[in-house]
PyMOL Python script that loads the backbone (N, CA, C, O; Angstrom):
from pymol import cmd

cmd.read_pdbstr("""\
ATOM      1  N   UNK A   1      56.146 -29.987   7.396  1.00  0.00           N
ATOM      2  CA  UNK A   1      55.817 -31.420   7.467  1.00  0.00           C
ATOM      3  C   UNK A   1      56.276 -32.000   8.798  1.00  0.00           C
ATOM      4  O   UNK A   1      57.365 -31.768   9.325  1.00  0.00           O
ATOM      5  N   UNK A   2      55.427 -32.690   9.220  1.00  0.00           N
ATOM      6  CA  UNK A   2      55.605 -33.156  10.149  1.00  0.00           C
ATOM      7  C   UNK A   2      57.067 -34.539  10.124  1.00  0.00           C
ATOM      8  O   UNK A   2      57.112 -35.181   9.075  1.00  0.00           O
ATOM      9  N   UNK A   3      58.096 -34.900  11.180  1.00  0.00           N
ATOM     10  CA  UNK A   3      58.949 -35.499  10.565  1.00  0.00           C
ATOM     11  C   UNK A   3      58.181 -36.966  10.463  1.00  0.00           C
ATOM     12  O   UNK A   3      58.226 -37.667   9.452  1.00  0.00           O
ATOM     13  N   UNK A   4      57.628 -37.236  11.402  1.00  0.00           N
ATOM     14  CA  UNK A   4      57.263 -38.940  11.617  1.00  0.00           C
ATOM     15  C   UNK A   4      55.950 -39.095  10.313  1.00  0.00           C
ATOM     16  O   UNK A   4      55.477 -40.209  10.091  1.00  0.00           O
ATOM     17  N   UNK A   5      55.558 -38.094   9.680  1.00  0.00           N
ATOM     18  CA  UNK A   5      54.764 -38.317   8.636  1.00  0.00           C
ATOM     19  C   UNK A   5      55.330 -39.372   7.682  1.00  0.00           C
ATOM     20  O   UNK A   5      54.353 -40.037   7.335  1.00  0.00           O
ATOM     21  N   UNK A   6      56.348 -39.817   7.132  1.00  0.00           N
ATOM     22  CA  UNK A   6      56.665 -40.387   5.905  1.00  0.00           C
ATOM     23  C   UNK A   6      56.618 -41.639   6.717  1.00  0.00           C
ATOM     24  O   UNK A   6      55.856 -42.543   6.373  1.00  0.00           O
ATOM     25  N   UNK A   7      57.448 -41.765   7.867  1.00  0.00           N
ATOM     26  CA  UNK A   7      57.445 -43.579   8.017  1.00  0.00           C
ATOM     27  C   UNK A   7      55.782 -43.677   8.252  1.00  0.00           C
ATOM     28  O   UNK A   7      55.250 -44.336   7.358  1.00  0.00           O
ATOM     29  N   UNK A   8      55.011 -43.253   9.086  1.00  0.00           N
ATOM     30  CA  UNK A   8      53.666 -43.558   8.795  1.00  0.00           C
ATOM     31  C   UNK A   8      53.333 -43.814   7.743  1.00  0.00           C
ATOM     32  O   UNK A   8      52.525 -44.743   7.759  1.00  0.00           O
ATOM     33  N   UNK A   9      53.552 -43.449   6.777  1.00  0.00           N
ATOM     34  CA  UNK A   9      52.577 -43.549   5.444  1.00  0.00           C
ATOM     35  C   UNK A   9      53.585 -44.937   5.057  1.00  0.00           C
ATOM     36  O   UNK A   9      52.951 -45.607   4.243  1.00  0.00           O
ATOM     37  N   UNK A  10      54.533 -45.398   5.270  1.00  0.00           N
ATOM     38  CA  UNK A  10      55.382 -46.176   4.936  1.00  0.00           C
ATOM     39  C   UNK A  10      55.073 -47.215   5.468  1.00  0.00           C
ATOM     40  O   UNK A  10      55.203 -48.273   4.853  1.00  0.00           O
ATOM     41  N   UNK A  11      54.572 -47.174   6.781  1.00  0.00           N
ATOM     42  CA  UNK A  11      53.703 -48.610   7.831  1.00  0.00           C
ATOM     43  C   UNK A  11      52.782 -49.179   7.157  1.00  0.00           C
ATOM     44  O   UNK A  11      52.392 -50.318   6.897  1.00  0.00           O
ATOM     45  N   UNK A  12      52.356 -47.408   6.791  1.00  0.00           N
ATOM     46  CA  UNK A  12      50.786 -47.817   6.011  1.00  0.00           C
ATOM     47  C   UNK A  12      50.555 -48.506   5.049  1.00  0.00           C
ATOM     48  O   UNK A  12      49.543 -49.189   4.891  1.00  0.00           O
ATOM     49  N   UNK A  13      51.818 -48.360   4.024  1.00  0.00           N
ATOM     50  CA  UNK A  13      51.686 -48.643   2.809  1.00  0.00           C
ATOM     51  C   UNK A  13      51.856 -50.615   3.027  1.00  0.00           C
ATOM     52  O   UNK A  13      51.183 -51.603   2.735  1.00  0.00           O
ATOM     53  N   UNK A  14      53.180 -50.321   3.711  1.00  0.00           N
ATOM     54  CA  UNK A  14      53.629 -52.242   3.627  1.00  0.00           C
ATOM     55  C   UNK A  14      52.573 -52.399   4.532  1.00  0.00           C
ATOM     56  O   UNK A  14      52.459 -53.623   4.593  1.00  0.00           O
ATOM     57  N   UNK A  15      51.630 -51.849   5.363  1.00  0.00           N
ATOM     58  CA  UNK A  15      50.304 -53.154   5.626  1.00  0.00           C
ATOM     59  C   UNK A  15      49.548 -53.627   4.941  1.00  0.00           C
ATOM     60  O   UNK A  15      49.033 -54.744   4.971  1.00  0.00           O
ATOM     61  N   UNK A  16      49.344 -52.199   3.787  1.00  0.00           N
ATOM     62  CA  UNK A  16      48.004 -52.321   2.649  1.00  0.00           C
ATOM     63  C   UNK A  16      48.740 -53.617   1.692  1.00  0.00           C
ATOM     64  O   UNK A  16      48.250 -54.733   1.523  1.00  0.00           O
ATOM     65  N   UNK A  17      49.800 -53.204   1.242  1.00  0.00           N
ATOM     66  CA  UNK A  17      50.433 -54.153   0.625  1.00  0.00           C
ATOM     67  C   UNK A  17      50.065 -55.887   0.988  1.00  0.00           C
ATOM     68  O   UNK A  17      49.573 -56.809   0.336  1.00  0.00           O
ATOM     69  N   UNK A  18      50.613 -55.729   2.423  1.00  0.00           N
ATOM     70  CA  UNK A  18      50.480 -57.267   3.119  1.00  0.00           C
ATOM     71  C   UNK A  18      48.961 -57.828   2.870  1.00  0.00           C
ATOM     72  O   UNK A  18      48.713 -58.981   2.519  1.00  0.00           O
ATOM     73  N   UNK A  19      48.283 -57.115   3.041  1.00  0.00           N
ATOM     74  CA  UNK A  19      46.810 -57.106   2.916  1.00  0.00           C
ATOM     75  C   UNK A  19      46.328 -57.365   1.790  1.00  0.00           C
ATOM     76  O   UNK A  19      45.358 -58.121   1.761  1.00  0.00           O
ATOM     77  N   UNK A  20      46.699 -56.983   0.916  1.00  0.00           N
ATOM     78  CA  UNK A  20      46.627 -56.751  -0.349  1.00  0.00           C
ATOM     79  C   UNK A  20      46.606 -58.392  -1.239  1.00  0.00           C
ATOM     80  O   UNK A  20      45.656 -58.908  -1.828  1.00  0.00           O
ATOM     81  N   UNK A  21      48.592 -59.131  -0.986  1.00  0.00           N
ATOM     82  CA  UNK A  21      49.002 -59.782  -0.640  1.00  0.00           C
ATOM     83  C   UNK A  21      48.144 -61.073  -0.149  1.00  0.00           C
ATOM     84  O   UNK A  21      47.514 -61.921  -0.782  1.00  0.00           O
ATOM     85  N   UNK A  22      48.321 -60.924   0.896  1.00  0.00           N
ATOM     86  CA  UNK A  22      47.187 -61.870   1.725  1.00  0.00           C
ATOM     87  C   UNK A  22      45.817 -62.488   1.053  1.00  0.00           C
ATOM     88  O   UNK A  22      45.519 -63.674   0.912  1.00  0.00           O
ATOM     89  N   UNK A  23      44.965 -61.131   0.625  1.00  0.00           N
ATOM     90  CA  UNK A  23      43.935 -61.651  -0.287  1.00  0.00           C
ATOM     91  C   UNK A  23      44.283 -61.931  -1.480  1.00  0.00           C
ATOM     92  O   UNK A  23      43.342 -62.443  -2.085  1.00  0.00           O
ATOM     93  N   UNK A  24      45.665 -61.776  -2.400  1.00  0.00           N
ATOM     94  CA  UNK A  24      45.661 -62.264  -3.604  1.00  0.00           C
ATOM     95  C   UNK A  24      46.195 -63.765  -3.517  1.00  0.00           C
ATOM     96  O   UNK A  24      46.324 -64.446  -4.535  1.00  0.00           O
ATOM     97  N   UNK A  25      46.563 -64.345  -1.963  1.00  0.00           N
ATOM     98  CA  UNK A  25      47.481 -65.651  -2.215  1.00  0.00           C
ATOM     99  C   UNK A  25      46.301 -66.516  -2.164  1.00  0.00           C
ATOM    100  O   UNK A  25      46.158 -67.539  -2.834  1.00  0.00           O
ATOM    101  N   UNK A  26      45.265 -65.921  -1.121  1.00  0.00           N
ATOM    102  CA  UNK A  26      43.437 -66.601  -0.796  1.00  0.00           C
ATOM    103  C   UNK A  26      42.805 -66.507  -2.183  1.00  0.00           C
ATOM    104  O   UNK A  26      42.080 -67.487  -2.354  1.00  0.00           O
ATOM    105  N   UNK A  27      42.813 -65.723  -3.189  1.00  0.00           N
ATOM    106  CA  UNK A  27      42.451 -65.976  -4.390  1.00  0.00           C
ATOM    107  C   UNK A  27      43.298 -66.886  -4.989  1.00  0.00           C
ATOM    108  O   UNK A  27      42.529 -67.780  -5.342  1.00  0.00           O
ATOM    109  N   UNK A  28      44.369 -67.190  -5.305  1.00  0.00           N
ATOM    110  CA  UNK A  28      45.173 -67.991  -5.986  1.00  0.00           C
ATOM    111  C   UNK A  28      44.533 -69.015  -5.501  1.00  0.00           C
ATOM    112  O   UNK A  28      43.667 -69.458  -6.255  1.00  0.00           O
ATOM    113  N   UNK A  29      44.674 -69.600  -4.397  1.00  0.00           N
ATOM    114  CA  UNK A  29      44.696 -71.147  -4.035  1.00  0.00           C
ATOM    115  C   UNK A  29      43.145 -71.127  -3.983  1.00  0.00           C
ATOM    116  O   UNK A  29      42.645 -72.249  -3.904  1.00  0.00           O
ATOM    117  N   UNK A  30      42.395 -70.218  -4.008  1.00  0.00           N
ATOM    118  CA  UNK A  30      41.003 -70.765  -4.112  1.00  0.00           C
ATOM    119  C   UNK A  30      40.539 -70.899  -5.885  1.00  0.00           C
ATOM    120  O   UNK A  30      39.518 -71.357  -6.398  1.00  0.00           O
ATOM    121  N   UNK A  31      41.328 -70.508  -6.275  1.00  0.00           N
ATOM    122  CA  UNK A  31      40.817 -69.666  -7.729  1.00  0.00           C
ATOM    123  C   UNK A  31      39.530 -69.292  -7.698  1.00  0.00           C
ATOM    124  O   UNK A  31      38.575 -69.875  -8.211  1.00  0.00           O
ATOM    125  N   UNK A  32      39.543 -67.956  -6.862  1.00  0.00           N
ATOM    126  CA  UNK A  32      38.165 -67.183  -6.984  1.00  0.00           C
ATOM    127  C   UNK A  32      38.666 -66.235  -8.233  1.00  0.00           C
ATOM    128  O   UNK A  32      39.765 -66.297  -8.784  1.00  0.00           O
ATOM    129  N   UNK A  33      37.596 -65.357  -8.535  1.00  0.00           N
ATOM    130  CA  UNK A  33      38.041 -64.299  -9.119  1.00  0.00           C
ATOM    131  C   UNK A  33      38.285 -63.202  -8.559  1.00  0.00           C
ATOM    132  O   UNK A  33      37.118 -62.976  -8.238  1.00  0.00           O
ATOM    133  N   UNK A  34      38.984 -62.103  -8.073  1.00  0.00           N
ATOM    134  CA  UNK A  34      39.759 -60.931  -7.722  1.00  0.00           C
ATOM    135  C   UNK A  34      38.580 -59.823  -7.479  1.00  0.00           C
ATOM    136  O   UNK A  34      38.661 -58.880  -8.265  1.00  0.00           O
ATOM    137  N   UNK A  35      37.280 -59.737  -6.355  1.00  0.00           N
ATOM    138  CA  UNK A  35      36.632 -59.119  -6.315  1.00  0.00           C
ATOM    139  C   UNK A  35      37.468 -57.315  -5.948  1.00  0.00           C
ATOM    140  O   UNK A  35      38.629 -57.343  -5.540  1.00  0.00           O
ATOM    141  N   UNK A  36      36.883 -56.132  -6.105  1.00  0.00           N
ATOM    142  CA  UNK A  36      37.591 -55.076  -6.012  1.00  0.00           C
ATOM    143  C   UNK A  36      37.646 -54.884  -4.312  1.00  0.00           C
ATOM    144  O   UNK A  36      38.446 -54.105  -3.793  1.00  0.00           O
ATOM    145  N   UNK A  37      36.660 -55.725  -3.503  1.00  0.00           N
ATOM    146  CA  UNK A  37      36.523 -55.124  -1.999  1.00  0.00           C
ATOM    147  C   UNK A  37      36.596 -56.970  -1.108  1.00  0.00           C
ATOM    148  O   UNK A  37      36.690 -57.098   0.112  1.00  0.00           O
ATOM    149  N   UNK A  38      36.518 -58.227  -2.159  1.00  0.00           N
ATOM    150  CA  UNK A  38      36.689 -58.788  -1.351  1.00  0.00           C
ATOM    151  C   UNK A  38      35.675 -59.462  -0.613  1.00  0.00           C
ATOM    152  O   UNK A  38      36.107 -60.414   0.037  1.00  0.00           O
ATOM    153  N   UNK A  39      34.104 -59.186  -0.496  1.00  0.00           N
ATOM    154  CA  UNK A  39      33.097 -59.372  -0.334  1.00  0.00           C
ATOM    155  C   UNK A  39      33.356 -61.167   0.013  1.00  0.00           C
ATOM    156  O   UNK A  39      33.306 -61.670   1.135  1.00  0.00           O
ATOM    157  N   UNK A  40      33.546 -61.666  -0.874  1.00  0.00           N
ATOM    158  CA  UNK A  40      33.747 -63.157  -0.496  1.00  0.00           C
ATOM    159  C   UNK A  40      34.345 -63.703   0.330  1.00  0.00           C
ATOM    160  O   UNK A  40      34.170 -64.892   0.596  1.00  0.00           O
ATOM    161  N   UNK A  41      35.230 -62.904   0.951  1.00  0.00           N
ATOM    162  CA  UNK A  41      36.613 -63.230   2.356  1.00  0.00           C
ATOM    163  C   UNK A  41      35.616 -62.587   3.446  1.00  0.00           C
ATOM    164  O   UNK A  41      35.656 -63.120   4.555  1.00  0.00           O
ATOM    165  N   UNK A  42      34.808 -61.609   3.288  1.00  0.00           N
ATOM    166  CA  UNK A  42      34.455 -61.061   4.255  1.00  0.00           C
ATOM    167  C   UNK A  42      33.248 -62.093   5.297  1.00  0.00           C
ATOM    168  O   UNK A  42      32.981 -62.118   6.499  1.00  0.00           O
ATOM    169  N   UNK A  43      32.573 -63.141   3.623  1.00  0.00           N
ATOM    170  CA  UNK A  43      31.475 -63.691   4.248  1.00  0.00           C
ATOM    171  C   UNK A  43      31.525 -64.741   5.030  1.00  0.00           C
ATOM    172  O   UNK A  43      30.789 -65.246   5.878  1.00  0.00           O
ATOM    173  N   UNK A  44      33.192 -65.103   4.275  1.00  0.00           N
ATOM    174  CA  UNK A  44      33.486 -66.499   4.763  1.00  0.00           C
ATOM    175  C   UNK A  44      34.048 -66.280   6.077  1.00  0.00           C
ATOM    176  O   UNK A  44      33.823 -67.134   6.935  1.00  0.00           O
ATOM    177  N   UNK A  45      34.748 -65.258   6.366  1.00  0.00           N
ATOM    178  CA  UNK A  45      34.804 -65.241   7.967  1.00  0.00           C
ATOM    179  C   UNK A  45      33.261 -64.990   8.816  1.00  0.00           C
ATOM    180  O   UNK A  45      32.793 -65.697   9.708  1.00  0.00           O
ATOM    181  N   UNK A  46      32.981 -64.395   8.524  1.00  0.00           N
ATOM    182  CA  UNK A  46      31.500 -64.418   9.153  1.00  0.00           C
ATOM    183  C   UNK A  46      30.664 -65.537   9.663  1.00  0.00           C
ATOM    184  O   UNK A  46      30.149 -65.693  10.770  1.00  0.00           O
ATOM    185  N   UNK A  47      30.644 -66.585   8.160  1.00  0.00           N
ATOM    186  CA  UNK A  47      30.173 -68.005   8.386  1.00  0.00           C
ATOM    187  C   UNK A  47      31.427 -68.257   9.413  1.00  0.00           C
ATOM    188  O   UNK A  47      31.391 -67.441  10.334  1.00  0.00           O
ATOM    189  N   UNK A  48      32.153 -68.862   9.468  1.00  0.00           N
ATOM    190  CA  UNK A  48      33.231 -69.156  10.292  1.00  0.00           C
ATOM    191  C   UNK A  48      33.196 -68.345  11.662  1.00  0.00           C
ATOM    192  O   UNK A  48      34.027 -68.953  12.337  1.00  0.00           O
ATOM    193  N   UNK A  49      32.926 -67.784  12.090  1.00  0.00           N
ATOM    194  CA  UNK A  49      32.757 -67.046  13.251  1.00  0.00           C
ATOM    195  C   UNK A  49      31.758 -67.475  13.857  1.00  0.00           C
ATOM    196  O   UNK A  49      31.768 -67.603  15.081  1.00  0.00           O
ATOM    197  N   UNK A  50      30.237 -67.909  12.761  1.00  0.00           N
ATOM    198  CA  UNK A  50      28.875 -68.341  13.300  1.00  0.00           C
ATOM    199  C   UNK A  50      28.869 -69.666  13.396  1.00  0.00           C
ATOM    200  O   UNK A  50      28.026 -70.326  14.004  1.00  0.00           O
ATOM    201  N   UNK A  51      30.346 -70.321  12.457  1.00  0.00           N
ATOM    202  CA  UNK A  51      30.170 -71.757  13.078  1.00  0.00           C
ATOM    203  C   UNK A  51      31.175 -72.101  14.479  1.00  0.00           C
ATOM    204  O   UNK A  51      31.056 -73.140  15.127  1.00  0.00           O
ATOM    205  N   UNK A  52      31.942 -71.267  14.722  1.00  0.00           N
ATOM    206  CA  UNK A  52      32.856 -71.489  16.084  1.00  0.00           C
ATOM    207  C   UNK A  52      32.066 -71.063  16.949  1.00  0.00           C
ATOM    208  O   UNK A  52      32.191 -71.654  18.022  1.00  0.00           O
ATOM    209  N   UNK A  53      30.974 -69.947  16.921  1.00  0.00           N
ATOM    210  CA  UNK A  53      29.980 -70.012  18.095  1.00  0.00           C
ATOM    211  C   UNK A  53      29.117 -70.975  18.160  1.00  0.00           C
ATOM    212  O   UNK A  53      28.307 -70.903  19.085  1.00  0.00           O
ATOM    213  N   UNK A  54      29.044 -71.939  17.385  1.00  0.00           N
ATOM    214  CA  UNK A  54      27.570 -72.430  17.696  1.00  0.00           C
ATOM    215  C   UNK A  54      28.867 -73.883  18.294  1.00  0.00           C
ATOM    216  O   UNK A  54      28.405 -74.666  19.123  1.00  0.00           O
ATOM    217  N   UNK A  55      29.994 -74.057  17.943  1.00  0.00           N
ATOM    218  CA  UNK A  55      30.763 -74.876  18.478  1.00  0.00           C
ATOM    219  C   UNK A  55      30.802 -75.314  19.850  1.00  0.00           C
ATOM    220  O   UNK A  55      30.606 -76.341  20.501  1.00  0.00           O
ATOM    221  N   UNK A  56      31.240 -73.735  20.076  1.00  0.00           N
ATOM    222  CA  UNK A  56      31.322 -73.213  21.826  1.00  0.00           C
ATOM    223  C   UNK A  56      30.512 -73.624  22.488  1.00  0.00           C
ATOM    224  O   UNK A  56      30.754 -74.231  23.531  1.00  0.00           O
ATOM    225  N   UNK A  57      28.904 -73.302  21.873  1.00  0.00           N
ATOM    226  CA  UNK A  57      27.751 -73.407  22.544  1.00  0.00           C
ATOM    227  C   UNK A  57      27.353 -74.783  22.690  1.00  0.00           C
ATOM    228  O   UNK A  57      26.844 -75.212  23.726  1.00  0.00           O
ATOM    229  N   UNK A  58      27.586 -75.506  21.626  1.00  0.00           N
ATOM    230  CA  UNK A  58      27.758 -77.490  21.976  1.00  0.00           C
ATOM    231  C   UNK A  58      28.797 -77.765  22.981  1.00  0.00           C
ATOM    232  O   UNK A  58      28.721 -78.727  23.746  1.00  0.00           O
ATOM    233  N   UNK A  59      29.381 -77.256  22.980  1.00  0.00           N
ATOM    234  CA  UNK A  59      30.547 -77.974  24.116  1.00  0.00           C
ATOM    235  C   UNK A  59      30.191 -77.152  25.582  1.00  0.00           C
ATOM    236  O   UNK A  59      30.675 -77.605  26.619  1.00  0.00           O
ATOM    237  N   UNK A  60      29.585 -76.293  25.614  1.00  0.00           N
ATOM    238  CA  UNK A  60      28.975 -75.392  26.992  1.00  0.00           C
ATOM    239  C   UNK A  60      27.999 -77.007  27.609  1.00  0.00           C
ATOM    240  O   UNK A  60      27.324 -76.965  28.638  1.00  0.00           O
TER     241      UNK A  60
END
""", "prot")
cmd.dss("prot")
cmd.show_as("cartoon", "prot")
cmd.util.cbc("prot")
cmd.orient("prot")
């Protein structure tokens, strides 16, 4: 085994966690329901991305 193998998986884990985390506090305060992948966080940044460009592009 490699030695630096375990804290890797250990980074890994408390990011997934944080992540994890993160989307369950965005469900709480939205009261969505707990999709398995999240699909709904994914779109809403998207919209949000297409409305800060079109922002940019008014103020150009």
């Amino acid at each position: 085994h490699h030695p630096h193998h375990i804290p890797q998986h250990e980074r890994y884990s408390e990011y997934a966690l944080r992540i994890t985390a993160y989307n369950y506090n965005i469900t709480v305060m939205t009261d969505w329901p707990l999709p398995p992948y999240s699909p709904g966080l994914m779109a809403a940044d998207q919209e949000y991305d297409q409305h800060d460009n079109r922002h940019k592009q008014v103020q150009t």
